[in-house]
C-alpha positions as CSV (number, residue, x, y, z in Angstrom):
1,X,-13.1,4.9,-21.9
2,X,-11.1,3.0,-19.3
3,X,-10.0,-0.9,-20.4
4,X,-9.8,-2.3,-16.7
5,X,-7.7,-5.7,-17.9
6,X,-6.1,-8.4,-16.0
7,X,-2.7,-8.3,-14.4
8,X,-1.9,-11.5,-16.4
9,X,-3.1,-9.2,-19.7
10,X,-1.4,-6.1,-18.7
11,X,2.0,-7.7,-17.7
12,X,1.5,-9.3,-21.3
13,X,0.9,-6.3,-22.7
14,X,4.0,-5.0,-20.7
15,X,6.2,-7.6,-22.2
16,X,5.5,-6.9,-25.5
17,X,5.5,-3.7,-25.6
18,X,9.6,-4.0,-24.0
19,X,10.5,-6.9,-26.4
20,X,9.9,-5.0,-28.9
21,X,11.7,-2.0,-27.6
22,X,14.8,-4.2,-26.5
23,X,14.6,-5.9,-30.5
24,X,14.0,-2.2,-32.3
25,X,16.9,-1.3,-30.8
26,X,19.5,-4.5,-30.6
27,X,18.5,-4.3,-34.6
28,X,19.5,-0.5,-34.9
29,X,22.8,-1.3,-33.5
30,X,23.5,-4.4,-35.2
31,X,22.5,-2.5,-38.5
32,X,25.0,0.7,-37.4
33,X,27.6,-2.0,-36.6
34,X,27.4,-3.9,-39.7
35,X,27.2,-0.7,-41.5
36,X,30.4,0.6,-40.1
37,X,32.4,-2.7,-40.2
38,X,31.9,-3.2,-44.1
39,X,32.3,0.4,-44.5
40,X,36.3,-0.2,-43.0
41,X,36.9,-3.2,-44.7
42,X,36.0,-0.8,-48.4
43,X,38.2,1.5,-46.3
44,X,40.8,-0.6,-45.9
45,X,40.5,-2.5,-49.9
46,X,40.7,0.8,-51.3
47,X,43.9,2.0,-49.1
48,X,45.7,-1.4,-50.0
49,X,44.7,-0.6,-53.7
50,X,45.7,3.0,-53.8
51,X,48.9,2.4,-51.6
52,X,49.8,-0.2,-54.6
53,X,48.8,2.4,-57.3
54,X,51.5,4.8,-55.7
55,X,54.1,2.2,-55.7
56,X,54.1,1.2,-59.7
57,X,53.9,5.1,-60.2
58,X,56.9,6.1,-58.4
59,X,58.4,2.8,-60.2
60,X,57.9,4.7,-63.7
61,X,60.3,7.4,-65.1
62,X,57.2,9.3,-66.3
63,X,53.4,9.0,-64.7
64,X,52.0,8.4,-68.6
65,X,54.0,5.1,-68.3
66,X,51.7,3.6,-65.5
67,X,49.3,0.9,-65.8
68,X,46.2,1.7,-63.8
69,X,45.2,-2.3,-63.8
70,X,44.4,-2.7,-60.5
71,X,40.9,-3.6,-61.6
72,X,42.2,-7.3,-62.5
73,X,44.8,-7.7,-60.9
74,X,42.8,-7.6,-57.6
75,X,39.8,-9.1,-59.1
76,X,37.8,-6.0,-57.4
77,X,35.2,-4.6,-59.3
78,X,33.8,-1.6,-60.1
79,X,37.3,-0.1,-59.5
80,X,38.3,3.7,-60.8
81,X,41.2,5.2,-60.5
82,X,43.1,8.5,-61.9
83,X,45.8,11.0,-60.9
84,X,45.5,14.7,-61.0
85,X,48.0,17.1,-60.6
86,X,48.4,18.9,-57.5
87,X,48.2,22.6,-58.9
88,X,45.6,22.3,-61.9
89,X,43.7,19.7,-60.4
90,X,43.7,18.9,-63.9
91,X,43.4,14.7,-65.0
92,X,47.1,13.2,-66.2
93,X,45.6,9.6,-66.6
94,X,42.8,7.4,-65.6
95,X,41.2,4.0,-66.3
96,X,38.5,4.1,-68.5
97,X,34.6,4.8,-68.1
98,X,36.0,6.8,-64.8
99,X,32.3,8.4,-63.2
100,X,31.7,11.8,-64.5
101,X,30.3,12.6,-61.6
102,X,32.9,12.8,-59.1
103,X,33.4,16.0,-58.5
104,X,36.3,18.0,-56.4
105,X,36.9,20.6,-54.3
106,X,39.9,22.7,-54.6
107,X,40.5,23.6,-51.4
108,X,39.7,20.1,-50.0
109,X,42.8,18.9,-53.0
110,X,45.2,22.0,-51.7
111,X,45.1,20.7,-47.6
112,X,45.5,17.0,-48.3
113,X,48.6,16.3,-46.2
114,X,51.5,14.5,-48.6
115,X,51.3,9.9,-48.3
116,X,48.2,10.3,-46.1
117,X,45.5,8.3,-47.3
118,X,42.3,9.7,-47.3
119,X,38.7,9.1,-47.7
120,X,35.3,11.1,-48.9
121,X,31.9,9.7,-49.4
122,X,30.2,11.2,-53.2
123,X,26.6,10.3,-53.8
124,X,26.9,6.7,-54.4
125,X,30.5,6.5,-54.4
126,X,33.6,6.1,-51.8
127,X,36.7,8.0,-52.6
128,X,40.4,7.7,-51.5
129,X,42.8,9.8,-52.2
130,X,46.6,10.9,-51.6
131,X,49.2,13.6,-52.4
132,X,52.6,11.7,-53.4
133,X,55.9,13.7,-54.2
134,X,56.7,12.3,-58.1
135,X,60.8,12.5,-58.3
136,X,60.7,15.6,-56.8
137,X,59.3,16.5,-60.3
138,X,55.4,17.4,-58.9
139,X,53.1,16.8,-56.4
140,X,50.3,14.5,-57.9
141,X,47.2,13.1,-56.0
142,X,45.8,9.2,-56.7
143,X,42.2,8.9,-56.8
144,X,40.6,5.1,-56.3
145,X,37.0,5.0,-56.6
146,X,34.8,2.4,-56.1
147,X,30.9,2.2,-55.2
148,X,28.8,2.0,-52.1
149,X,27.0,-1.1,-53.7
150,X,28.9,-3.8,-51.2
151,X,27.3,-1.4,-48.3
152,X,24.4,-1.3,-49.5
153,X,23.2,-5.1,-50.5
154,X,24.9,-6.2,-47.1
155,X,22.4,-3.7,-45.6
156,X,19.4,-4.7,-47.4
157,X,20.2,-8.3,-47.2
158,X,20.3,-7.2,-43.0
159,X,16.9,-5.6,-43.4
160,X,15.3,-8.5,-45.0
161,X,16.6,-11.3,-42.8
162,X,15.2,-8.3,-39.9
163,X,11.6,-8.4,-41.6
164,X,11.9,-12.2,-41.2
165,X,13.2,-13.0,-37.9
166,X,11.9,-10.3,-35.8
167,X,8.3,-11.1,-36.2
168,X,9.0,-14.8,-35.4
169,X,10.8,-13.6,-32.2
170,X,8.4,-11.7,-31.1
171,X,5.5,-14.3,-31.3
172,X,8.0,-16.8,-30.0
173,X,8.7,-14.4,-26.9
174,X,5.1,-13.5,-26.3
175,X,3.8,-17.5,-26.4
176,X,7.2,-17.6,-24.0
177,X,5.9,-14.8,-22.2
178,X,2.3,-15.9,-22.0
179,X,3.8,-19.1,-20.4
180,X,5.8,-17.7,-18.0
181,X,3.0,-15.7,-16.8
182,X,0.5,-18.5,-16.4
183,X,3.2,-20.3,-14.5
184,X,4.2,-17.4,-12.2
185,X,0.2,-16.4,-11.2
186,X,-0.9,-20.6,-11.0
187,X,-0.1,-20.4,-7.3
188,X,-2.3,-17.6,-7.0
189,X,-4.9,-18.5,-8.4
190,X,-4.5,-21.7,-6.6
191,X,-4.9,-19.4,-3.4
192,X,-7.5,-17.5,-4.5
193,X,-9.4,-20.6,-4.9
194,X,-8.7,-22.1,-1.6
195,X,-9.4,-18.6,-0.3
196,X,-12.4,-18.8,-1.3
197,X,-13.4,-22.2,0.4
198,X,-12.8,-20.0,3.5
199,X,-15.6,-18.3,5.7
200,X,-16.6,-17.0,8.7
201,X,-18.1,-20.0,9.9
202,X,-15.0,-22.1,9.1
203,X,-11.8,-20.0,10.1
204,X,-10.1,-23.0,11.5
205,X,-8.8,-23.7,7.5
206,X,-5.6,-23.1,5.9
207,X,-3.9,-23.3,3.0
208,X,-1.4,-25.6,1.9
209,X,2.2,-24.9,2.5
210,X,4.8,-25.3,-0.1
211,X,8.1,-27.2,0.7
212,X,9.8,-24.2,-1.1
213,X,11.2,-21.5,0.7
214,X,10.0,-18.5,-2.6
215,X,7.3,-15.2,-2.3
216,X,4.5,-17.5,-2.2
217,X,5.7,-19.7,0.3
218,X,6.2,-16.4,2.7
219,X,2.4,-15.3,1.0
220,X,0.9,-18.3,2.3
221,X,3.0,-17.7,5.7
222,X,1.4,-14.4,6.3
223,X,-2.2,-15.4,5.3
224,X,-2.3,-18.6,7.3
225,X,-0.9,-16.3,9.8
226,X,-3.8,-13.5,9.6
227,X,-6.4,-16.4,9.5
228,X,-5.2,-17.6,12.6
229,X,-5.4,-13.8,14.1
230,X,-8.7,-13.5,12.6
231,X,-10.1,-17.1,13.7
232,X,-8.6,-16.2,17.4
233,X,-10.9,-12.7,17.4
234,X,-13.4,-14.5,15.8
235,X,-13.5,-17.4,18.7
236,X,-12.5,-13.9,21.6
237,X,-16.2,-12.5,20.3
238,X,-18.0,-15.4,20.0
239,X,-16.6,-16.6,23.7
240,X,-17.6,-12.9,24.4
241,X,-21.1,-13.4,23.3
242,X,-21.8,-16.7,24.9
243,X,-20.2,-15.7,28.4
244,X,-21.9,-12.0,28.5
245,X,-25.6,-13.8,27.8
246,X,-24.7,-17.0,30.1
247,X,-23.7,-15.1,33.2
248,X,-26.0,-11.6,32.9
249,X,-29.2,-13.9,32.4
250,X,-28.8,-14.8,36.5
251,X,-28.9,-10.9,37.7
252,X,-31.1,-9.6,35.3
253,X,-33.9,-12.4,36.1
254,X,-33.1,-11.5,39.9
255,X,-33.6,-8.1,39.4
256,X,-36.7,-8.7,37.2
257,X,-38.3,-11.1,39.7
258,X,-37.3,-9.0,42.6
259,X,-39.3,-5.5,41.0
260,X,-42.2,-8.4,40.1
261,X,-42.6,-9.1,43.4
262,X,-42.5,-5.9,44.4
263,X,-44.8,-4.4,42.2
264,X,-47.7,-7.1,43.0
265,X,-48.6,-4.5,46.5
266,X,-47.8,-1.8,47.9
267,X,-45.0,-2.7,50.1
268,X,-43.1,-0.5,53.0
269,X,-40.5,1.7,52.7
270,X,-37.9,-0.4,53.9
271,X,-38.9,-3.5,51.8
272,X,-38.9,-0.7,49.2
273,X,-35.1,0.2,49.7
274,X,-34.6,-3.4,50.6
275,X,-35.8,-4.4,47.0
276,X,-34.0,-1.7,45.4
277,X,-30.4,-2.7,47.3
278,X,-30.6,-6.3,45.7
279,X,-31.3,-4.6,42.2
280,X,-28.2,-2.7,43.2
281,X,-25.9,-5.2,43.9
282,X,-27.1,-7.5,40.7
283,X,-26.5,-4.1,38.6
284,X,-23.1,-3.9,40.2
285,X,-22.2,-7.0,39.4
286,X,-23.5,-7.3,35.7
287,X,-20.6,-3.9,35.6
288,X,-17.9,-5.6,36.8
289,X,-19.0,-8.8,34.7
290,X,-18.6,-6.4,31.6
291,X,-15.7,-4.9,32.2
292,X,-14.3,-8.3,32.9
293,X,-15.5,-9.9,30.0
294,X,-14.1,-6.9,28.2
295,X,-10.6,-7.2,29.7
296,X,-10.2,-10.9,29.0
297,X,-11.5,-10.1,25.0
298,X,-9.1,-8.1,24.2
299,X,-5.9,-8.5,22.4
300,X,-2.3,-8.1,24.1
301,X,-1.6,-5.5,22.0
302,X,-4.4,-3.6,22.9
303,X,-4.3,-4.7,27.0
304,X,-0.1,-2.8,26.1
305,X,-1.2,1.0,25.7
306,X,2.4,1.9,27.4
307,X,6.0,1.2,26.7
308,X,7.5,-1.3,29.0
309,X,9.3,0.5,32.2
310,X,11.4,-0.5,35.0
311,X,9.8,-0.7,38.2
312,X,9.9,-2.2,41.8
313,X,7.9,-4.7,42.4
314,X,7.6,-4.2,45.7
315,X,6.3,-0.8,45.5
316,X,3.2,-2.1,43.3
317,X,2.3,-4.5,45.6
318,X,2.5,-2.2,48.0
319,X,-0.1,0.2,46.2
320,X,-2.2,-2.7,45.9
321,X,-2.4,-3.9,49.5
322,X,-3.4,-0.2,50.5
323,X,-6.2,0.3,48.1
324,X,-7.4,-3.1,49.7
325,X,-6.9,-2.0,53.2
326,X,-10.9,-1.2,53.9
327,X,-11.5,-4.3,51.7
328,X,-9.7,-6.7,54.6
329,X,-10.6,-5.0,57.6
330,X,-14.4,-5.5,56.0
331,X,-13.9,-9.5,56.3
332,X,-11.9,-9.0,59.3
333,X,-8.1,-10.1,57.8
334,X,-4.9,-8.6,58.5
335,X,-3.0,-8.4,55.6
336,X,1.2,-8.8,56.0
337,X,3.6,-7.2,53.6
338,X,7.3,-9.4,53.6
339,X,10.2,-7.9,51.1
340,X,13.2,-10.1,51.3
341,X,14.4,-8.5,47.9
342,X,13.5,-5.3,46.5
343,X,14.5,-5.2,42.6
344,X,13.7,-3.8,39.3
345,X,11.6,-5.7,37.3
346,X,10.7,-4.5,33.9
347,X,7.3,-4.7,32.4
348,X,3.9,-3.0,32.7
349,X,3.2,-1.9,36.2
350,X,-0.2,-1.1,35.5
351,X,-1.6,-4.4,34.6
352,X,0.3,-6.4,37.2
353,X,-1.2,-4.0,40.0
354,X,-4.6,-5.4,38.3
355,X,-3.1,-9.1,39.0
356,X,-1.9,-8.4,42.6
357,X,-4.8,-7.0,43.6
358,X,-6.8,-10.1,42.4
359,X,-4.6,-12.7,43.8
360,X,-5.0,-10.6,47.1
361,X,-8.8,-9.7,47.2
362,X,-9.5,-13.8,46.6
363,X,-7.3,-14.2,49.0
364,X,-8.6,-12.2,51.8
365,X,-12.5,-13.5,50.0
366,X,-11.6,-16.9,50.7
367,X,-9.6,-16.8,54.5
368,X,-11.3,-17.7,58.1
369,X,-11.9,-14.7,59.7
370,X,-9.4,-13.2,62.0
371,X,-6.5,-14.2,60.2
372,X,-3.7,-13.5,58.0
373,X,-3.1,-12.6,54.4
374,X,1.1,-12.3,53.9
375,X,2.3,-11.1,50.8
376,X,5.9,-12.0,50.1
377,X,8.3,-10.8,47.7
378,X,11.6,-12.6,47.2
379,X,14.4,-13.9,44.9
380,X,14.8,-17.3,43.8
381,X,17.5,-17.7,41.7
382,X,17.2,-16.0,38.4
383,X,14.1,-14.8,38.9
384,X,11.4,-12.4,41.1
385,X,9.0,-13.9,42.6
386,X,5.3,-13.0,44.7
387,X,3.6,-15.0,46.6
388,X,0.3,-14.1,48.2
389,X,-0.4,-16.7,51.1
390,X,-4.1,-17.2,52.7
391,X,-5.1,-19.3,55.8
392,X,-8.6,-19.9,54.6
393,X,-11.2,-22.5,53.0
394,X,-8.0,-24.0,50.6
395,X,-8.5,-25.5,46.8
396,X,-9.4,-29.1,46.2
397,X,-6.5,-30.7,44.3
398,X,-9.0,-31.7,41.4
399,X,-9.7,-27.9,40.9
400,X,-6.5,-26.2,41.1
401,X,-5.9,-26.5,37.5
402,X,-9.3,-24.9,36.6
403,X,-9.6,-22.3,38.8
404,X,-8.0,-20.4,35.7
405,X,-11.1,-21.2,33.3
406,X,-14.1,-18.3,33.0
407,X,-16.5,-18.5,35.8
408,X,-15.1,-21.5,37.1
409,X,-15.6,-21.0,41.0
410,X,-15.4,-23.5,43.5
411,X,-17.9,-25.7,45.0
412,X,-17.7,-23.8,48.1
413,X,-17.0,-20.6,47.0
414,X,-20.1,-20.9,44.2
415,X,-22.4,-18.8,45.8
416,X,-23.1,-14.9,45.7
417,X,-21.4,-14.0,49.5
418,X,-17.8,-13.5,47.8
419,X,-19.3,-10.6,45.4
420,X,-16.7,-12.2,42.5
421,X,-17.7,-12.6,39.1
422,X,-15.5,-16.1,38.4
423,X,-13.3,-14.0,36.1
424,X,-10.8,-12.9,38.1
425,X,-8.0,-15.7,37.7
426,X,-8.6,-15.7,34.3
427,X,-7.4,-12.2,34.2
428,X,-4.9,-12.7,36.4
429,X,-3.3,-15.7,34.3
430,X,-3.6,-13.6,30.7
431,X,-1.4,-10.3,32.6
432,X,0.9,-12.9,33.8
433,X,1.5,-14.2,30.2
434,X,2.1,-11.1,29.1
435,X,5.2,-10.9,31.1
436,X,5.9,-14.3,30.1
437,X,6.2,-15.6,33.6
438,X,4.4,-18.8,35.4
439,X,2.1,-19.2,38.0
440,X,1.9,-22.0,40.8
441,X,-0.8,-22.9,43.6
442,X,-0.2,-24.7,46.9
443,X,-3.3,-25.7,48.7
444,X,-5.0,-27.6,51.3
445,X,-8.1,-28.1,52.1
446,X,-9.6,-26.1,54.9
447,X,-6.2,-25.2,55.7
448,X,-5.3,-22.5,52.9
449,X,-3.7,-21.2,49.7
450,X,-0.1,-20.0,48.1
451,X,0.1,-18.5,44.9
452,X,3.2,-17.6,43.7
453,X,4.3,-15.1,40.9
454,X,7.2,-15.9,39.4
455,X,9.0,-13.6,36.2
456,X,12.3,-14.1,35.0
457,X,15.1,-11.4,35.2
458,X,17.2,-12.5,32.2
């Protein structure tokens, strides 16, 4: 059955689970340590001892005449010693109550290399040995014995100070632990809780920052961040919503009152087609409302489907004007194309067609009849600049700065007659931002309008 547990309980679990590990093993090689540091201090008592036996032997006319009393003289107990002769491995002398069980092997006695000090481990015993020339009478070899016992009650005295401490340290390292971890996942849960203050009707919270510059800090970054994203498409759909129902209501209650008129006789053919031609033109321009609508709602990222490119300006503004050619001659303006500078500009040539052909199609909307719209490109110092000039009905001052808002159309350009949907500019202003250049308007009254591109070439 799966345990589904916490992240506090698991990394808990976790640090147990490698204290314990990390303990196990700094005990293992403290133990082997200890083990092999008392084992070469015996080592090196019993050399010191045997190396002195050798001495008072080879200080003696005959090896009867030596006094095996290391025992007291360096206080070390339990202490055995004896020397055999090299052929027999037969006993010549030894101290009293020597172990019985200390045995030999003969062909470990015949390769012992003469005044080399050697040691072997019996049972419960340590051995040293070493083959001494005696007068150039015989080859004997020294044997000091002593037990393992000093090993062994360090050891144990090791293993129960382990069996003590170890169990503390752990408790103390997971209360440590515990502590740590409640520390480290406060914050969290601190944002959890705010998180949870925060709904869709209410994106415009955040959560606090920290004066620290840690993960969380950058954790609280990136959500304030994403609730900012999410309250801007949020406020994009709800703008969406109230813009699509405010300006389709109009058409669709013309077109609805123009079929109930209709409908209430028979009427003629031509009031028929007549009829039909105003639902036309009110379908039309619930389309282009959409689409409009749609444009301005979405994101930049999603308005950028294509990599930025050099281009010529020039040459897109010249597409534009042409595929608004039958558009001018309609409301009887000539439209004027002026490059003073033809250079690259890079960016996306796609959406600023879109924005040149808006600039121009109001512009030619809004002229007196029979006259001009010039379109001019040129450079002004470090930048490229458009500006699409109309002799026509102008822009109150009060207005210019809100010709940019949805719908917003001017009070003599409100009616029906320009076939625009008030959503134009809007467009126009959100492409330009995308290239991260301005806009400005000249205007007079009854006299005309100059808006000018400008985008930046460094």
């Amino acid at each position: 059955m799966k345990i589904n547990l916490s992240i506090k309980r698991k990394l808990l679990i976790y640090h147990f689970f490698i204290q314990t590990i990390v303990l196990v093993i700094f005990s293992f090689s403290l133990y082997k340590a200890l083990e092999i540091s008392t084992l070469d201090k015996l080592e090196a008592t019993l050399k010191v001892i045997i190396l002195d036996v050798t001495d008072d032997l080879l200080e003696n006319e005959k090896i009867t005449q030596t006094l095996l009393d290391e025992e007291k003289e360096y206080k070390y107990e339990p202490l055995y010693i004896r020397i055999l002769d090299n052929k027999t491995h037969q006993k010549i002398i030894q101290t009293e109550n020597f172990p019985s069980n200390i045995e030999h092997n003969d062909d470990y006695l015949n390769n012992l290399k003469e005044n080399i000090v050697t040691f072997e481990k019996q049972n419960s015993y340590l051995v040293s040995r070493i083959k001494i020339d005696f007068h150039g009478e015989q080859l004997v070899i020294i044997e000091a014995v002593t037990t393992k016992d000093m090993i062994t009650s360090t050891l144990e005295n090791l293993l129960y100070i382990f069996g003590f401490i170890l169990p503390i340290i752990l408790i103390f390292a997971v209360i440590g632990g515990n502590f740590v971890i409640y520390k480290s996942f406060l914050p969290i849960e601190n944002i959890l809780d705010e998180l949870k203050q925060i709904n869709a009707n209410d994106l415009s919270a955040r959560l606090k920052t920290r004066k620290t510059k840690d993960e969380i800090c950058q954790l609280i970054n990136e959500v304030n961040n994403l609730l900012s994203r999410l309250e801007n498409s949020f406020e994009r759909i709800s703008q969406f919503s109230s813009d699509a129902s405010h300006e389709l209501k109009t058409p669709l209650t013309i077109i609805k009152g123009e079929m109930e008129v209709t409908l209430r006789k028979d009427r003629s053919i031509d009031e028929y087609k007549e009829a039909l031609k105003t639902s036309l033109d009110e379908i039309c321009l619930i389309e282009q409302t959409i689409n409009d609508l749609l444009f301005l709602a979405k994101n930049e990222k999603d308005l950028i489907i294509d990599k930025q490119e050099n281009f010529y300006l020039d040459e897109i503004a010249d597409e534009a004007i042409n595929e608004l050619k039958n558009f001018a001659k309609l409301h009887k303006i000539e439209v004027s194309f002026v490059v003073e500078d033809s250079l690259e500009l890079k960016g996306f040539p796609n959406l600023l067609k879109i924005a040149i052909k808006n600039a121009i199609k109001n512009a030619i909307q809004f002229s007196f009849e029979n006259t001009k719209v010039i379109v001019k490109i040129f450079k002004k110092d470090d930048s490229l600049n458009i500006s699409i000039q109309d002799f026509g009905i102008g822009i109150a001052k009060n207005e210019q700065t809100k010709i940019f808002e949805k719908f917003y159309r001017t009070d003599k350009s409100r009616n029906k007659n320009s076939g625009g949907t008030g959503l134009g500019m809007s467009i126009l202003k959100k492409i330009v931002d995308i290239h991260k250049g301005d806009i400005t308007i000249k205007s007079i009254e009854n006299s005309g309008t100059t808006i000018t591109f400008t985008f930046y070439l460094k």
